[in-house]
N, CA, C and O atoms as a GROMACS GRO file, in nm:
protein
  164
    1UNK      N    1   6.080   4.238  25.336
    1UNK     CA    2   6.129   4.366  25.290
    1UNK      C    3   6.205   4.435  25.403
    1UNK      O    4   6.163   4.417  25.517
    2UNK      N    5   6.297   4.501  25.385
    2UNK     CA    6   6.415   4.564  25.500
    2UNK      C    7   6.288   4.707  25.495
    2UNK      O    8   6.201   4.713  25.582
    3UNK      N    9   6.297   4.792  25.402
    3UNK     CA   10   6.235   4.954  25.452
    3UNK      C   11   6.107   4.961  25.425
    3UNK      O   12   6.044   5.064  25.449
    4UNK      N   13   6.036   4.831  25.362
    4UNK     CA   14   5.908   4.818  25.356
    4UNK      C   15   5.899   4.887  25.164
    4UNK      O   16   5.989   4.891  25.081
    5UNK      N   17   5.788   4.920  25.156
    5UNK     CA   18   5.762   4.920  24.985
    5UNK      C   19   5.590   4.926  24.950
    5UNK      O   20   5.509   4.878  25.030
    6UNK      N   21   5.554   4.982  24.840
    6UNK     CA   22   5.428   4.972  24.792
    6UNK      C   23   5.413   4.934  24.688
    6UNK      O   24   5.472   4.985  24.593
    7UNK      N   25   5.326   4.827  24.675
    7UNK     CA   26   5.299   4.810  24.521
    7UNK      C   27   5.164   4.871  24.444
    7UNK      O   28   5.054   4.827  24.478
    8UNK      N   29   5.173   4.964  24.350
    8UNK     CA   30   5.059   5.072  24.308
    8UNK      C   31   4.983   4.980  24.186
    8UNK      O   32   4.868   5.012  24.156
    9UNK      N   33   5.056   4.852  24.109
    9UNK     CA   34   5.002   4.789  23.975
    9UNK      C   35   5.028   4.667  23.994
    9UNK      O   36   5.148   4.642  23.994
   10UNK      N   37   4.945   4.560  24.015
   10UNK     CA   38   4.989   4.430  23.964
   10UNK      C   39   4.970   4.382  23.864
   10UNK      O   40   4.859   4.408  23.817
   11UNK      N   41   5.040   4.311  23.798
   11UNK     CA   42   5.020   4.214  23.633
   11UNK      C   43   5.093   4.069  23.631
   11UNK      O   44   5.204   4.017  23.637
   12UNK      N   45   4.929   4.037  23.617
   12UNK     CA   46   4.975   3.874  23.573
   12UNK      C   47   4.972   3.834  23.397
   12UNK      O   48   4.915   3.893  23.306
   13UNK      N   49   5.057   3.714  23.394
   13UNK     CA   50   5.062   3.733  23.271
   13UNK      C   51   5.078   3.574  23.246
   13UNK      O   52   5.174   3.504  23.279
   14UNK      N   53   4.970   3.539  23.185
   14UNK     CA   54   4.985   3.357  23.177
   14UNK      C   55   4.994   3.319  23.048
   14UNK      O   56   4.920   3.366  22.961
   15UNK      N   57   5.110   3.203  23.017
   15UNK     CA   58   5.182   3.179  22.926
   15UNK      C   59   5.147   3.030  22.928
   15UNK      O   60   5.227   2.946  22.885
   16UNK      N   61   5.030   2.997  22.978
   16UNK     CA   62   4.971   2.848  22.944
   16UNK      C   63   4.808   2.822  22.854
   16UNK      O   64   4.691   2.859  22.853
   17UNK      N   65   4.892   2.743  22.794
   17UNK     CA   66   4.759   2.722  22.706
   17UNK      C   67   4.668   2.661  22.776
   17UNK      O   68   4.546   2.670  22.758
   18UNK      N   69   4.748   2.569  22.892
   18UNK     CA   70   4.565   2.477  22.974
   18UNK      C   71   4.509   2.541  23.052
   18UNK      O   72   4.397   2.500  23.080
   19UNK      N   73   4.550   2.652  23.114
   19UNK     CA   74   4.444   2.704  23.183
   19UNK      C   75   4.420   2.845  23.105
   19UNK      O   76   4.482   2.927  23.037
   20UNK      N   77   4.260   2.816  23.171
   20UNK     CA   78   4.173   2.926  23.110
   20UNK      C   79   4.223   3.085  23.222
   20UNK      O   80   4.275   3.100  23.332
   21UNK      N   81   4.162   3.190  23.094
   21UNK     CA   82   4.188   3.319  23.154
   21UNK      C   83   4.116   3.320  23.250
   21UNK      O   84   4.164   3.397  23.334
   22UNK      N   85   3.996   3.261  23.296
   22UNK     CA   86   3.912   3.333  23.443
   22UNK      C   87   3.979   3.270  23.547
   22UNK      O   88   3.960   3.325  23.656
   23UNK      N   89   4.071   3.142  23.550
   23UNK     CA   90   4.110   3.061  23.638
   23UNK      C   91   4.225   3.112  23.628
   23UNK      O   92   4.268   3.101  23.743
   24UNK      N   93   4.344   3.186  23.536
   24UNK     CA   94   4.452   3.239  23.595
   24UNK      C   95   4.473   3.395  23.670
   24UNK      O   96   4.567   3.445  23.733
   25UNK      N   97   4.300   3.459  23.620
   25UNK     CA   98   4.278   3.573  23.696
   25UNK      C   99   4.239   3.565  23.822
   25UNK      O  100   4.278   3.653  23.898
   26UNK      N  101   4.167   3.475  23.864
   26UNK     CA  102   4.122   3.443  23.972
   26UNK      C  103   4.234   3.432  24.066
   26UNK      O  104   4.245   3.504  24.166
   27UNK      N  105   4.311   3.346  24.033
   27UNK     CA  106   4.474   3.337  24.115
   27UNK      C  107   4.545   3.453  24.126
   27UNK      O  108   4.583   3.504  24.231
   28UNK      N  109   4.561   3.491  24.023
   28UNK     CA  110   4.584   3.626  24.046
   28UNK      C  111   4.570   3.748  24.150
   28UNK      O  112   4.653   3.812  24.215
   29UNK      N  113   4.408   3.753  24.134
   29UNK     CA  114   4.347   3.803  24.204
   29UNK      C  115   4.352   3.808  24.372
   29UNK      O  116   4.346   3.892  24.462
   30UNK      N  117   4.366   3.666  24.358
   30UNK     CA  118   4.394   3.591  24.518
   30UNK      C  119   4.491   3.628  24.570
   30UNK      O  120   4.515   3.691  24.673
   31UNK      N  121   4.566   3.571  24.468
   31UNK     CA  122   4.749   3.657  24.516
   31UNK      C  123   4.783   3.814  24.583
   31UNK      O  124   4.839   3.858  24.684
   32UNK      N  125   4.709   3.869  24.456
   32UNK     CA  126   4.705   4.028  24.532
   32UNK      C  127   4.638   4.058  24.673
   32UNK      O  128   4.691   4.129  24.758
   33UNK      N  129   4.480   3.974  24.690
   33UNK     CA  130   4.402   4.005  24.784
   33UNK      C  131   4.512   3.929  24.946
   33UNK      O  132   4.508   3.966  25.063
   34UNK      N  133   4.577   3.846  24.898
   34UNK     CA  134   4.692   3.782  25.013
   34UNK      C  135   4.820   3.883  25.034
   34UNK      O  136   4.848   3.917  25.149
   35UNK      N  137   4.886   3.925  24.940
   35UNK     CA  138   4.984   4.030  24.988
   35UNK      C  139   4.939   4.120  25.054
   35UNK      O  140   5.003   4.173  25.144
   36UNK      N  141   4.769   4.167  25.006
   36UNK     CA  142   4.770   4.311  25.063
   36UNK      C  143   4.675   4.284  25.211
   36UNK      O  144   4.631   4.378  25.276
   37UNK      N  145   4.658   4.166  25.242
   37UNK     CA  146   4.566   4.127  25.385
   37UNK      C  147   4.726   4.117  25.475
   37UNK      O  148   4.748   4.181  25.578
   38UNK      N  149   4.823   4.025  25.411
   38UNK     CA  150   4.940   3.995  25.477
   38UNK      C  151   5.060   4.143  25.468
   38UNK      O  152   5.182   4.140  25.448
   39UNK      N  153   4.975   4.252  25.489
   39UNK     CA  154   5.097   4.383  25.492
   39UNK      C  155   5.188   4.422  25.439
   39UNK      O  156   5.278   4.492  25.485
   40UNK      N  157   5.158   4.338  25.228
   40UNK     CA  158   5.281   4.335  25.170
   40UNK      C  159   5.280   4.481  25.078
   40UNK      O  160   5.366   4.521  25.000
   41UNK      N  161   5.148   4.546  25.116
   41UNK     CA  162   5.104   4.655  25.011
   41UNK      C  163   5.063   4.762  25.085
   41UNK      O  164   5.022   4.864  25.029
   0.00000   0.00000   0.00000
């Protein structure tokens, strides 16, 4: 990011039938808990 930024909402949104909802929240989840350890939030 050039001036930096906050993100206030994340949404995932999974469009696969093979994986289950707790396993694409979980990633999810991860994802967010990694942007916001790595100073993206």
């Amino acid at each position: 990011m050039v001036n930096g930024g906050t993100v206030n909402t994340w949404i995932c949104i999974n469009f696969s039938r093979s994986v289950q909802d707790s396993v694409a929240g979980g990633f999810c989840s991860e994802l967010a808990h990694m942007c916001h350890i790595s100073g993206m939030v």
